[in-house]
KOLTI-130236 format. One record per atom (N, C-alpha, C, O, CB): residue number from 1; y, z, x; residue in one letter; atom name. Coordinates in steps of 0.2 Angstrom, whole numbers, plus 2048, in hexadecimal, padded with zeros to 3 digits. Atoms other than C-alpha are relative to their C-alpha. Glycine has a CB too. Layout:
% KOLTI-130236
NODE  seq   py   pz   px  type  atom
NODE  NUM    Y    Z    X     A    CA
...
***
This chain:
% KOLTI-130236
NODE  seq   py   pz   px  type  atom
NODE    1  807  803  800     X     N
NODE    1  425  A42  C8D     X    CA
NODE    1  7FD  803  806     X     C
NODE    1  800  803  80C     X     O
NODE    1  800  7F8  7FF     X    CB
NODE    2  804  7FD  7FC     X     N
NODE    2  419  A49  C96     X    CA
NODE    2  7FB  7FC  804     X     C
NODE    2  7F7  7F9  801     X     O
NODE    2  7FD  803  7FD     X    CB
NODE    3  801  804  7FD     X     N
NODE    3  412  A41  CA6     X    CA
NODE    3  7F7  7FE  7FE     X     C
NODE    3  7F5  803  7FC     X     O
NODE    3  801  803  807     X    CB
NODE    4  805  801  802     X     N
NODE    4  400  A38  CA2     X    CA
NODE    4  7FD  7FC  807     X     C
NODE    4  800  7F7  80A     X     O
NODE    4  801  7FC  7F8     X    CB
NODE    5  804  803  7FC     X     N
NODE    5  3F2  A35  CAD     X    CA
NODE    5  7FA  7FB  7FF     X     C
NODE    5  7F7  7FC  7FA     X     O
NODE    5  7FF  804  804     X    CB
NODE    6  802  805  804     X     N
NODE    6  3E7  A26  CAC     X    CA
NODE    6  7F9  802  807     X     C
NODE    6  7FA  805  80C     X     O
NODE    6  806  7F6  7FF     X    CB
NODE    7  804  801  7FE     X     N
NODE    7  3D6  A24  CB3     X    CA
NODE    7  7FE  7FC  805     X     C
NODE    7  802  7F7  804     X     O
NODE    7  7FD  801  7FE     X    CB
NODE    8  800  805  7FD     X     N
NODE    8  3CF  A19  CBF     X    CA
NODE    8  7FD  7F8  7FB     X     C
NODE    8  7FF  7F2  7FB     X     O
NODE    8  7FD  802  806     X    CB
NODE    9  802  807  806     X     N
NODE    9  3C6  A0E  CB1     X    CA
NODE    9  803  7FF  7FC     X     C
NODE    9  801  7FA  7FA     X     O
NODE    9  7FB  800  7FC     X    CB
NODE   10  7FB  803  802     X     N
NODE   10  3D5  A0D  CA8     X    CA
NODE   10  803  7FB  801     X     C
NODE   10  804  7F6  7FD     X     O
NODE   10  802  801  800     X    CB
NODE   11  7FB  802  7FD     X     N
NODE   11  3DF  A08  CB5     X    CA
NODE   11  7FC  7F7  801     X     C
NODE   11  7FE  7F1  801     X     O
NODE   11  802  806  807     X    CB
NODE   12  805  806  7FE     X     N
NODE   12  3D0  9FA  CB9     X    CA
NODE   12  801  7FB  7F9     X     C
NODE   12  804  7F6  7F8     X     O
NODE   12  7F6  802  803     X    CB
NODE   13  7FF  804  807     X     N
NODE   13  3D0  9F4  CA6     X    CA
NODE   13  807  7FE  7FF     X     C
NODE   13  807  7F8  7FE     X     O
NODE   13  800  806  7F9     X    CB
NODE   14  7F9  802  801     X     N
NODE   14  3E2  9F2  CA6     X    CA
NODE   14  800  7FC  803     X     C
NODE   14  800  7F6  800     X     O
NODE   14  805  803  801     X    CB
NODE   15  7FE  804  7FA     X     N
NODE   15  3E5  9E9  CB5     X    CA
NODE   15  7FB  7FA  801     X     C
NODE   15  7FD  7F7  805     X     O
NODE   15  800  805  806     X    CB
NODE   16  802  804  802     X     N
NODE   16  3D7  9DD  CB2     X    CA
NODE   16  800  7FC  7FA     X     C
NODE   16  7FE  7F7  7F9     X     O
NODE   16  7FD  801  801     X    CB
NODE   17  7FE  805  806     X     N
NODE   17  3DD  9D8  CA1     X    CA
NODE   17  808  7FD  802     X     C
NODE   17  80A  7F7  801     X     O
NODE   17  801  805  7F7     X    CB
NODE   18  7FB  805  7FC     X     N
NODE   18  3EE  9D6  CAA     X    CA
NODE   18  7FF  7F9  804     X     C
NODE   18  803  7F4  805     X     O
NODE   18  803  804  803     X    CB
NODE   19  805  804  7FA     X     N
NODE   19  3E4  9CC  CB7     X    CA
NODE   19  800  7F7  7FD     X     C
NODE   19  801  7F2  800     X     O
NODE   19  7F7  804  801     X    CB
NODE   20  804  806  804     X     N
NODE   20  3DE  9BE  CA9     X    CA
NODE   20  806  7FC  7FC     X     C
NODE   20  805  7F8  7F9     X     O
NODE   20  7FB  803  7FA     X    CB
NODE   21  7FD  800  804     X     N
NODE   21  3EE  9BD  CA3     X    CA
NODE   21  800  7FB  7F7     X     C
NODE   21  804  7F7  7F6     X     O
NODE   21  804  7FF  805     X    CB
NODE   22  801  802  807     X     N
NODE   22  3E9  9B9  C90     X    CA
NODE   22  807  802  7FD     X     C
NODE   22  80B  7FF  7F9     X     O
NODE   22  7F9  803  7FD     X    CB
NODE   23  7FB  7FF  804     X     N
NODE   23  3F6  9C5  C8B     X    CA
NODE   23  808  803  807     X     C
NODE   23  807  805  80D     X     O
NODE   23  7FD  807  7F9     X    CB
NODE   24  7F9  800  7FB     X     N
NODE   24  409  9C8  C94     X    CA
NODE   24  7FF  808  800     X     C
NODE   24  7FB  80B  7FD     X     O
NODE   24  80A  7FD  7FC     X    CB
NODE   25  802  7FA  7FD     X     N
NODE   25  40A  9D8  C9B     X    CA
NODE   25  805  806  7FC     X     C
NODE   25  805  80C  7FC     X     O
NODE   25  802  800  808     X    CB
NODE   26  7FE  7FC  805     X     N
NODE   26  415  9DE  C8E     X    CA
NODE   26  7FB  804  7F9     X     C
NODE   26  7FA  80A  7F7     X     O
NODE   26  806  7FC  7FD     X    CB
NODE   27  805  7FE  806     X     N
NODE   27  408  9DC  C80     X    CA
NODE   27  7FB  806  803     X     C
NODE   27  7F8  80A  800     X     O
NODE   27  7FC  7F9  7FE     X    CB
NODE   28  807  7FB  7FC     X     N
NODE   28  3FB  9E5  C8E     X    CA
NODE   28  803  808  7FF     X     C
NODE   28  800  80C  7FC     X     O
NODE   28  7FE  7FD  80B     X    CB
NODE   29  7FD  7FB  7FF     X     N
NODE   29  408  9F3  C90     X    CA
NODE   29  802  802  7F8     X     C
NODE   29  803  808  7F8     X     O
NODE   29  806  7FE  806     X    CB
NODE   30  801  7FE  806     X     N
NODE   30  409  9F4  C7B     X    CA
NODE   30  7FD  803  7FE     X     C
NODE   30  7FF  808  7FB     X     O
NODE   30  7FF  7FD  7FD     X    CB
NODE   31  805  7FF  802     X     N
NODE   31  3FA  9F4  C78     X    CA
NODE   31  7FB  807  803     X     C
NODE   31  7F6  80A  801     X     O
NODE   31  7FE  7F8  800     X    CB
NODE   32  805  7FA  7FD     X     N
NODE   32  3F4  A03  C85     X    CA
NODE   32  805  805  800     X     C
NODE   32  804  80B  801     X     O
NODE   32  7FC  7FF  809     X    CB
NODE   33  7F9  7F9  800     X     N
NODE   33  407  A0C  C83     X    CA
NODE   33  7FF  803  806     X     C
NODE   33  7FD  808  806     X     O
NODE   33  7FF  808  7FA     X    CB
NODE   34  7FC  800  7FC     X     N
NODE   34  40C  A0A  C93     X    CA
NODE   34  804  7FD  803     X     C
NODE   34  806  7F8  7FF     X     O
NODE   34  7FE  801  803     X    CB
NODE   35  7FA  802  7FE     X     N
NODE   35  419  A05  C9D     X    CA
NODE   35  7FD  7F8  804     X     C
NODE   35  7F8  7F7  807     X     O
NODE   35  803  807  806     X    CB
NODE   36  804  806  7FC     X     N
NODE   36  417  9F1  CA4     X    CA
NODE   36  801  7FE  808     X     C
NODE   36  7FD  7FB  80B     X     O
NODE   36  802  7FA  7FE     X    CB
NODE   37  801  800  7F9     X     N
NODE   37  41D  9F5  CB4     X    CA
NODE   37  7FB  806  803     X     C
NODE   37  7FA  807  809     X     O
NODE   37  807  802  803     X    CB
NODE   38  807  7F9  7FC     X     N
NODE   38  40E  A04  CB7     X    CA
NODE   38  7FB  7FA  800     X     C
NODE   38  7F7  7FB  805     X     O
NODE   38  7FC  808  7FA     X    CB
NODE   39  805  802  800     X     N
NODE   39  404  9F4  CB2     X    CA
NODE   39  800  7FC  807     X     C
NODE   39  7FA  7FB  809     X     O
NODE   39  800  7FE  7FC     X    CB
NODE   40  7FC  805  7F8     X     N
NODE   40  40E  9EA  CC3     X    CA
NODE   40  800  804  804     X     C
NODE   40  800  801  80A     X     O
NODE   40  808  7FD  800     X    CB
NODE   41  803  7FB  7FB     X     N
NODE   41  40B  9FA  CCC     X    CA
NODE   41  7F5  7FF  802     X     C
NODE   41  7F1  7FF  806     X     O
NODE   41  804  809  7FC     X    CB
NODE   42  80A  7FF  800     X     N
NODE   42  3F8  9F9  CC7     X    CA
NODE   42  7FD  7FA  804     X     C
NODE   42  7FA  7F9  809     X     O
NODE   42  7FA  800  7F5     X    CB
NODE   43  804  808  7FB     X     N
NODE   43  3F4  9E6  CCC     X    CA
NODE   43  801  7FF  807     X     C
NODE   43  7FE  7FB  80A     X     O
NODE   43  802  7F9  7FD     X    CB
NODE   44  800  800  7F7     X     N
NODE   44  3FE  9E9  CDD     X    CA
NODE   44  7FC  803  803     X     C
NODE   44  7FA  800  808     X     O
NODE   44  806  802  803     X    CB
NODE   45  804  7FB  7FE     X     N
NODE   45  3F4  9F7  CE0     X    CA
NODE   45  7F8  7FE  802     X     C
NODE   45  7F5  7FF  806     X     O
NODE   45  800  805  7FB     X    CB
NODE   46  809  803  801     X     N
NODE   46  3E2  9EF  CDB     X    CA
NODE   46  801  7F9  804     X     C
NODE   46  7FC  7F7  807     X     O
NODE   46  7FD  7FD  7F6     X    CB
NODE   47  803  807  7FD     X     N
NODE   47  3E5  9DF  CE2     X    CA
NODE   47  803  803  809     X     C
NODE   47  803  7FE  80C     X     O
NODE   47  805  7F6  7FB     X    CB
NODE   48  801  7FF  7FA     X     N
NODE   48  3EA  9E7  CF3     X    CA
NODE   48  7FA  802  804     X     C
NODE   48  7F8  800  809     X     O
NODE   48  804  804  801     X    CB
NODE   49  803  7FD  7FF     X     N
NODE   49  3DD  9F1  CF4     X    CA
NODE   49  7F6  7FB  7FF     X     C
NODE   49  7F0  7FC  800     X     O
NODE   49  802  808  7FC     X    CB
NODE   50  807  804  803     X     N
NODE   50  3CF  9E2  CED     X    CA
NODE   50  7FD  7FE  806     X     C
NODE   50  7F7  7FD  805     X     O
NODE   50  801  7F8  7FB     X    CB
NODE   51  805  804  7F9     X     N
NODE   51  3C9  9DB  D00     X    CA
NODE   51  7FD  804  803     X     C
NODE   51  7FD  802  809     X     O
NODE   51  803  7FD  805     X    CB
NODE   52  801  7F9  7FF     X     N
NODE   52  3C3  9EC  D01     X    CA
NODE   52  7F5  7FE  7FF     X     C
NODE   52  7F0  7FE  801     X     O
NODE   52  805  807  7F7     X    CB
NODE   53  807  800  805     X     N
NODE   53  3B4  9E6  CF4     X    CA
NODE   53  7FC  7FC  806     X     C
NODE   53  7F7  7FE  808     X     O
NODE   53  801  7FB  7F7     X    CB
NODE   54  803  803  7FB     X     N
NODE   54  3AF  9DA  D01     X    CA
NODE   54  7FD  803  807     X     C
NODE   54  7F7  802  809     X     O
NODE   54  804  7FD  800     X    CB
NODE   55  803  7FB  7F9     X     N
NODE   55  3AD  9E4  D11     X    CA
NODE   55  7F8  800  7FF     X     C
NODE   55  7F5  7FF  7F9     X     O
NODE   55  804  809  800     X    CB
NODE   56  805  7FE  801     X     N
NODE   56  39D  9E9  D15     X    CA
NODE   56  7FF  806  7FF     X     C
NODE   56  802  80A  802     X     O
NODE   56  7FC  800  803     X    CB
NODE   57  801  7F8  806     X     N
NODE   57  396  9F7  D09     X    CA
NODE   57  7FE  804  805     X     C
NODE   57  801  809  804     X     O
NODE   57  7FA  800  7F9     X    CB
NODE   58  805  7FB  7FB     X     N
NODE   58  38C  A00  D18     X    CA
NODE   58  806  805  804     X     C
NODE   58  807  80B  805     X     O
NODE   58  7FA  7FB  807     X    CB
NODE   59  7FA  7FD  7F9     X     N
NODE   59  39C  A01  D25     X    CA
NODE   59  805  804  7FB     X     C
NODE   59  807  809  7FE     X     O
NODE   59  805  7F9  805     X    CB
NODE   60  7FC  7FB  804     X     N
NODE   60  3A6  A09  D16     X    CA
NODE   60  7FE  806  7FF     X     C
NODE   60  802  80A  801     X     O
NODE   60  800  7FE  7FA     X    CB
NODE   61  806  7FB  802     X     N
NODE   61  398  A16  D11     X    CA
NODE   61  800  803  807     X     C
NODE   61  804  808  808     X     O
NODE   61  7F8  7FD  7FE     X    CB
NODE   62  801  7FC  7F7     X     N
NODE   62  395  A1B  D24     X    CA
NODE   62  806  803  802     X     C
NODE   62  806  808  805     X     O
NODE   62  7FE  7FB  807     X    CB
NODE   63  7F9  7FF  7FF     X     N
NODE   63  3A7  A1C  D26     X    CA
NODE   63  800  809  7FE     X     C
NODE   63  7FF  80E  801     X     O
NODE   63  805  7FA  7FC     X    CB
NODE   64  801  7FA  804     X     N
NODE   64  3A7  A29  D18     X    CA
NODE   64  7FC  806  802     X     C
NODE   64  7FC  80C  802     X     O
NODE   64  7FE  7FF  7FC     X    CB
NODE   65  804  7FA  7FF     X     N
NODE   65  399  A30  D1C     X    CA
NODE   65  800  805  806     X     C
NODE   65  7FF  80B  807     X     O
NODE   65  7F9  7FE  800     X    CB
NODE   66  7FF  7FC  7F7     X     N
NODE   66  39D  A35  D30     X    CA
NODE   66  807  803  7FD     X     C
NODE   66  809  808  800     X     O
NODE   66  801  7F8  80A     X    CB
NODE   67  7F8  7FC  801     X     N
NODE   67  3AE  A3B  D2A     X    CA
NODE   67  7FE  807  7FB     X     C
NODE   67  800  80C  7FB     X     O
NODE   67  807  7FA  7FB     X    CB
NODE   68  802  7FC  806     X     N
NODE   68  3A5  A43  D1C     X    CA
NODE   68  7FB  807  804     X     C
NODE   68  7FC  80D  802     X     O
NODE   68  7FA  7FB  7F8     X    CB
NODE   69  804  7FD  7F9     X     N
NODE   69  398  A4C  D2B     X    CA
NODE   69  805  805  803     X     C
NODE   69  805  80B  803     X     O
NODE   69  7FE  7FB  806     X    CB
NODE   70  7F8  7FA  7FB     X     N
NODE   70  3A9  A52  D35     X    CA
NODE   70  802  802  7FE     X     C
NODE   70  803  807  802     X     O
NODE   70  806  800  802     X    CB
NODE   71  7FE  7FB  800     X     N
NODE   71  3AF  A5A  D29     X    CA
NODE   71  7FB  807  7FE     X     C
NODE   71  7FD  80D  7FD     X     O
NODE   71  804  7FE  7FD     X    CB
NODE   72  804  7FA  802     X     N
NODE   72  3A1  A64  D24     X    CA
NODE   72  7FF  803  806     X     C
NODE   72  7FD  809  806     X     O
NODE   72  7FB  7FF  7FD     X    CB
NODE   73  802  7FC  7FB     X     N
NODE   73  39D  A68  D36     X    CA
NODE   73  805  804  802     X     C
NODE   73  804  809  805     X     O
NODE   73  7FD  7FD  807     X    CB
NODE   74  7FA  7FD  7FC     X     N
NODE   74  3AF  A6C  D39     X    CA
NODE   74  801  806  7FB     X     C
NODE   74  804  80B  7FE     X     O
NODE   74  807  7FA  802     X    CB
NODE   75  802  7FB  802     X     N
NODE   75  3AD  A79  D2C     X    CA
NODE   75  7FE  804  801     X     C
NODE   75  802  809  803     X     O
NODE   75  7FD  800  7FE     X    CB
NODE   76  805  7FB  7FB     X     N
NODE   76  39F  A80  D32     X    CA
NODE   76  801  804  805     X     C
NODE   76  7FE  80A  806     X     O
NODE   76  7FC  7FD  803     X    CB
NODE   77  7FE  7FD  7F9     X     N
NODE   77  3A7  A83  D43     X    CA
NODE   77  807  804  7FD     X     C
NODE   77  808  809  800     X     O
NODE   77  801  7F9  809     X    CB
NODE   78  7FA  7FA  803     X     N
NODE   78  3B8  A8C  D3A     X    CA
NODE   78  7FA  803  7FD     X     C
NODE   78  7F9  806  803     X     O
NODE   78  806  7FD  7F9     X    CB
NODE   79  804  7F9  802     X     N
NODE   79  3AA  A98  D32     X    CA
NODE   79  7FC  803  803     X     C
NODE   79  7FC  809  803     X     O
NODE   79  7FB  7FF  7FB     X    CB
NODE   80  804  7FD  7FB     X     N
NODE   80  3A0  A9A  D3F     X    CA
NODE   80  807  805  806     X     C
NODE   80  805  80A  809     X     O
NODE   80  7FC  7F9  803     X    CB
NODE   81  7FB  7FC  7FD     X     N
NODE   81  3B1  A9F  D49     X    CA
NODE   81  803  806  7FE     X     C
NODE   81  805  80B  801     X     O
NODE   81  805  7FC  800     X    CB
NODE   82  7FE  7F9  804     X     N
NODE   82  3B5  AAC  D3B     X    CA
NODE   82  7FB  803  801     X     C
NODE   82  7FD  809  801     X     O
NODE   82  801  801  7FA     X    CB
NODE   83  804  7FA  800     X     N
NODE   83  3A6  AB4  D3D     X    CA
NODE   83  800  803  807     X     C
NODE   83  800  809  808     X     O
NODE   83  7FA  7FE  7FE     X    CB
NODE   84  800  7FD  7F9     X     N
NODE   84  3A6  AB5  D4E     X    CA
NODE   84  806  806  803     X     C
NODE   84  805  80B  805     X     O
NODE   84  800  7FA  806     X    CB
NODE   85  7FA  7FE  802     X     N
NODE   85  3B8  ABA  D4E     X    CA
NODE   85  7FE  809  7FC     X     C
NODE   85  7FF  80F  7FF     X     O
NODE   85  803  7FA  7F9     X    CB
NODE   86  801  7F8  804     X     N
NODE   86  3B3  ACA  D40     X    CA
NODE   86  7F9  803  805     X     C
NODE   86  7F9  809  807     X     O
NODE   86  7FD  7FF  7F4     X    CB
NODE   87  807  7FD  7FD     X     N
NODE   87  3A2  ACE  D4A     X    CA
NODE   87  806  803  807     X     C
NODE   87  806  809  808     X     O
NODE   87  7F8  7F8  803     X    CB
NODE   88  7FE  7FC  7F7     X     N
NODE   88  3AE  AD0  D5D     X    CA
NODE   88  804  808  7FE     X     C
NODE   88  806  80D  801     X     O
NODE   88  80A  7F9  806     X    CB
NODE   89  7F9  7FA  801     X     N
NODE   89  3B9  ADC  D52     X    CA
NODE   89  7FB  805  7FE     X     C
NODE   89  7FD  80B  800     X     O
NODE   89  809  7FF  7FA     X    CB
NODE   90  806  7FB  801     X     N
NODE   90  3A9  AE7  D4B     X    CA
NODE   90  801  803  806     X     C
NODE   90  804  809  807     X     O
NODE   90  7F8  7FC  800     X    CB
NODE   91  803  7FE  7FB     X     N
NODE   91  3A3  AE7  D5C     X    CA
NODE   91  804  805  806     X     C
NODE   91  808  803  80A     X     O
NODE   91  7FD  7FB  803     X    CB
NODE   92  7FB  7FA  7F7     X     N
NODE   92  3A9  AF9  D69     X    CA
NODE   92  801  7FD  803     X     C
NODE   92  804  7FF  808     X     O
NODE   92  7FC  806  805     X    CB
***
């Protein structure tokens, strides 16, 4: 059998019908043909990562975004090094 990858809105569908528990995690794991411990992997996972949602949305975003800045300037300066680099060896 061949490894199968699940999306993240899957993984959120599942793991909130597990969450409710209406149905045992065998029926959840039936009913989507997976395994019920991927489902006990999925809700450890979501419910670690849930106090996340809370945080402030800004300080997350900024975070990203200054990390997301670095690396583009740090780019920049690796390309700009190559060039300078191919231009010293042009030059007599």
């Amino acid at each position: 059998m061949s490894r199968r990858n699940f999306n993240a809105d899957f993984k959120t569908k599942v793991v909130l019908e597990a969450l409710k528990e209406v149905n045992t995690l065998a029926e959840i794991a039936n009913k989507y043909k997976i395994y019920p411990q991927q489902i006990t992997n999925w809700k450890k996972e979501f419910l670690s990562g849930a106090s996340s949602v809370f945080r402030k949305g800004k300080a997350l975003s900024s975070k990203s975004e200054a990390e997301l800045e670095k690396d583009r300037l740090m780019r920049k300066i690796g390309e700009q090094a190559i060039e300078i680099d191919f231009l010293k060896k042009r030059l007599p």
